[in-house]
C-alpha positions as CSV (number, residue, x, y, z in Angstrom):
1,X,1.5,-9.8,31.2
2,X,0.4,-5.9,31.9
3,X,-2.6,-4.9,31.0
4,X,-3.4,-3.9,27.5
5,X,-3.1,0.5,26.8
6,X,-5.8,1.9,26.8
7,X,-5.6,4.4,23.5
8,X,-7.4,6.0,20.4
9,X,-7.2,4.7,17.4
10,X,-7.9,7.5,14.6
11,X,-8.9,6.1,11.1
12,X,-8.5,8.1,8.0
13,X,-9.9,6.4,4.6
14,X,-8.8,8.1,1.4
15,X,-9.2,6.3,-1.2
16,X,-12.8,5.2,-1.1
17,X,-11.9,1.4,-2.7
18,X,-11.1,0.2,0.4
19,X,-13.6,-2.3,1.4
20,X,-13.4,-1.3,5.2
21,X,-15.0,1.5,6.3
22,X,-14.2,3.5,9.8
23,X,-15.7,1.5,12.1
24,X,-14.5,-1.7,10.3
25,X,-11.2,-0.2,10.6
26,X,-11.2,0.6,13.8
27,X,-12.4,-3.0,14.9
28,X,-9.7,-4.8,12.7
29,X,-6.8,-2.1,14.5
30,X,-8.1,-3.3,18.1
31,X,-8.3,-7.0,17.0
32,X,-4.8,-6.7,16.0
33,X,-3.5,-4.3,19.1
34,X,-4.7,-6.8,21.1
35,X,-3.0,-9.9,19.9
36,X,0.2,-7.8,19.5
37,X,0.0,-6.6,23.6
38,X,-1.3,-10.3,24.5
39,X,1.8,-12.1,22.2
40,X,4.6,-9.8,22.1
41,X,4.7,-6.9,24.7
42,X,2.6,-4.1,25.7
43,X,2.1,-0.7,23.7
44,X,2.6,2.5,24.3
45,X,0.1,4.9,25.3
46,X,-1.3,7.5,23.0
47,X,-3.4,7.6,19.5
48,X,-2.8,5.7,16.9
49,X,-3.4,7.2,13.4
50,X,-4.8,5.0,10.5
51,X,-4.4,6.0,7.2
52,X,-6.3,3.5,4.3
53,X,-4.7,5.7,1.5
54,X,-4.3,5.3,-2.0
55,X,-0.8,4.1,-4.0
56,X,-0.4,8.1,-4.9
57,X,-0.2,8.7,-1.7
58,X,2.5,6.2,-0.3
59,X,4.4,6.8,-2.8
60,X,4.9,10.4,-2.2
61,X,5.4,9.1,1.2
62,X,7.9,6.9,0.6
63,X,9.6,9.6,-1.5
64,X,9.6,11.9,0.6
65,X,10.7,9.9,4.0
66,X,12.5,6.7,2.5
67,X,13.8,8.0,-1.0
68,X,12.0,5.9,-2.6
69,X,10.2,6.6,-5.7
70,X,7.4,4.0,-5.6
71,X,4.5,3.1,-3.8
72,X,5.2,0.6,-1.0
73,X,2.3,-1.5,1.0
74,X,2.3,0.0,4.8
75,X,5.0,3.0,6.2
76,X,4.8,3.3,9.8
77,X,5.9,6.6,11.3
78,X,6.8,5.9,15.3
79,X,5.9,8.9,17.5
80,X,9.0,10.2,19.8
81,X,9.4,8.2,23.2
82,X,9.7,11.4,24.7
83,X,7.2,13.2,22.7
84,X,7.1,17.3,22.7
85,X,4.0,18.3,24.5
86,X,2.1,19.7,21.7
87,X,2.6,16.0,20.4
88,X,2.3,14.1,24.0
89,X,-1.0,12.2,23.3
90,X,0.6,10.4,20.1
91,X,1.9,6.7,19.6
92,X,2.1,6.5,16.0
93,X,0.9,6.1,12.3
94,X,0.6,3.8,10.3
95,X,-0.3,4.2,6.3
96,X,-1.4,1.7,3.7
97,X,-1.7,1.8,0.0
98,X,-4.8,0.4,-1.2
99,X,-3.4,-0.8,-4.6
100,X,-0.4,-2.5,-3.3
101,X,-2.1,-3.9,-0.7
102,X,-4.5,-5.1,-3.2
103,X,-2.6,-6.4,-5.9
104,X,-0.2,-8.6,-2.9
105,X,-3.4,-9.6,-1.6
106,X,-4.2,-10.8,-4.5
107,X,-0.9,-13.0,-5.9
108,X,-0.9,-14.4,-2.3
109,X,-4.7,-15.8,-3.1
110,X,-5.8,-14.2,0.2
111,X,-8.3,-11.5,1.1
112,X,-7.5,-8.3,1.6
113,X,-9.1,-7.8,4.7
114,X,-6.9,-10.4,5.9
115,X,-3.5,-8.8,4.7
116,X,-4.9,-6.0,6.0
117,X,-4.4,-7.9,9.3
118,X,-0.8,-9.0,8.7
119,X,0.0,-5.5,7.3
120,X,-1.0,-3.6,10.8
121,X,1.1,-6.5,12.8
122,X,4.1,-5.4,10.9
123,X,3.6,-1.9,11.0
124,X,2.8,-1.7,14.8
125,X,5.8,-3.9,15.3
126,X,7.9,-1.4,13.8
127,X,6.5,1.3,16.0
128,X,7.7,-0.5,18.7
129,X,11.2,-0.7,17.6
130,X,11.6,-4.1,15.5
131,X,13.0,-3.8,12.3
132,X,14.2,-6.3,9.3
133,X,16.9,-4.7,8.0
134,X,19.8,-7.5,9.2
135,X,19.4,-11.2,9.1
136,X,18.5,-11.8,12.5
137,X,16.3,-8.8,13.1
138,X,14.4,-10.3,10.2
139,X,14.4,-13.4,11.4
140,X,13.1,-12.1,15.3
141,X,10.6,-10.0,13.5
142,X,9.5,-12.4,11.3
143,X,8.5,-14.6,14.2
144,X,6.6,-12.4,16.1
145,X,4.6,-11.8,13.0
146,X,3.5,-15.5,12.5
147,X,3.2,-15.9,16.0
148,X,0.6,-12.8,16.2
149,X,-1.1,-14.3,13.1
150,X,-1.7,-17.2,14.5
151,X,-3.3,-16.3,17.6
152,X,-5.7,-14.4,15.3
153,X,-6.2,-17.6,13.3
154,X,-4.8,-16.3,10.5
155,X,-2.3,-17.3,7.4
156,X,1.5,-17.4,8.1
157,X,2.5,-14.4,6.0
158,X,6.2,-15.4,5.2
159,X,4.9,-19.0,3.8
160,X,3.2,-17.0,1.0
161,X,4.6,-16.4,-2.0
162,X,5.9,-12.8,-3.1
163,X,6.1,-11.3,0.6
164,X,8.4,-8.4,0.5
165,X,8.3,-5.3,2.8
166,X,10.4,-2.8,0.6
């Protein structure tokens, strides 16, 4: 396996009941980076932005980029592959709803710290291309998700109840 990226990771905290703050963050983003590179595949250079945001937020997010009306627990925005070079130092972003992210947290009985951990595996697995939106996409995505979890000694997200990534 290559050797892990080396990249930035830029953390933003807007809504000030997360229970993480920047440096917190930016550990739990590297954690997770690095059992997506050693399990899956490496990433792509560049910085990664971090937004802990509030439900406002992603949902004028999800408005304005999905058409949806509503707030929604992480949106990951994939920078190009062949970024412009005002843009060449960027891999992604990734934004979560503290809230939603909350409230699922919650009705799943686990912390949110550690659906904070799932949430980050499924958004930087989307900035790499993998998506849920047919059967067996799901099904491959899925996968690499518990997989990932479980080398961080973590909770099989999709054996939870009320898992949805709308």
């Amino acid at each position: 396996m290559d050797t892990p990226a080396v990249r930035e990771i830029d953390i933003r905290i807007s809504d000030e009941s997360w229970p993480l703050d920047k440096a917190g963050a930016e550990a739990l983003v590297q954690t997770v980076l690095s059992a997506v590179e050693t399990q899956i595949e490496p990433l792509r250079d560049g910085v990664l932005e971090v937004w802990l945001a509030s439900d406002v937020d992603l949902q004028a997010l999800n408005r304005q980029y999905r058409n949806k009306n509503k707030p929604t627990n992480v949106l990951s925005f994939a920078a190009p592959a062949q970024p412009d070079p005002v843009f060449a130092a960027a891999f992604g972003q990734l934004a979560l709803a503290y809230g939603v992210c909350a409230a699922e947290a919650k009705a799943r009985n686990i912390t949110l710290v550690d659906h904070v951990h799932h949430l980050v595996v499924h958004g930087l697995l989307h900035l790499q291309g993998y998506d849920h939106e047919m059967p067996e996409e799901a099904e491959e995505m899925e996968n690499h998700e518990r997989q990932i979890m479980a080398a961080l000694g973590l909770h099989d997200p999709y054996a939870l109840p009320g898992d949805n990534h709308d």
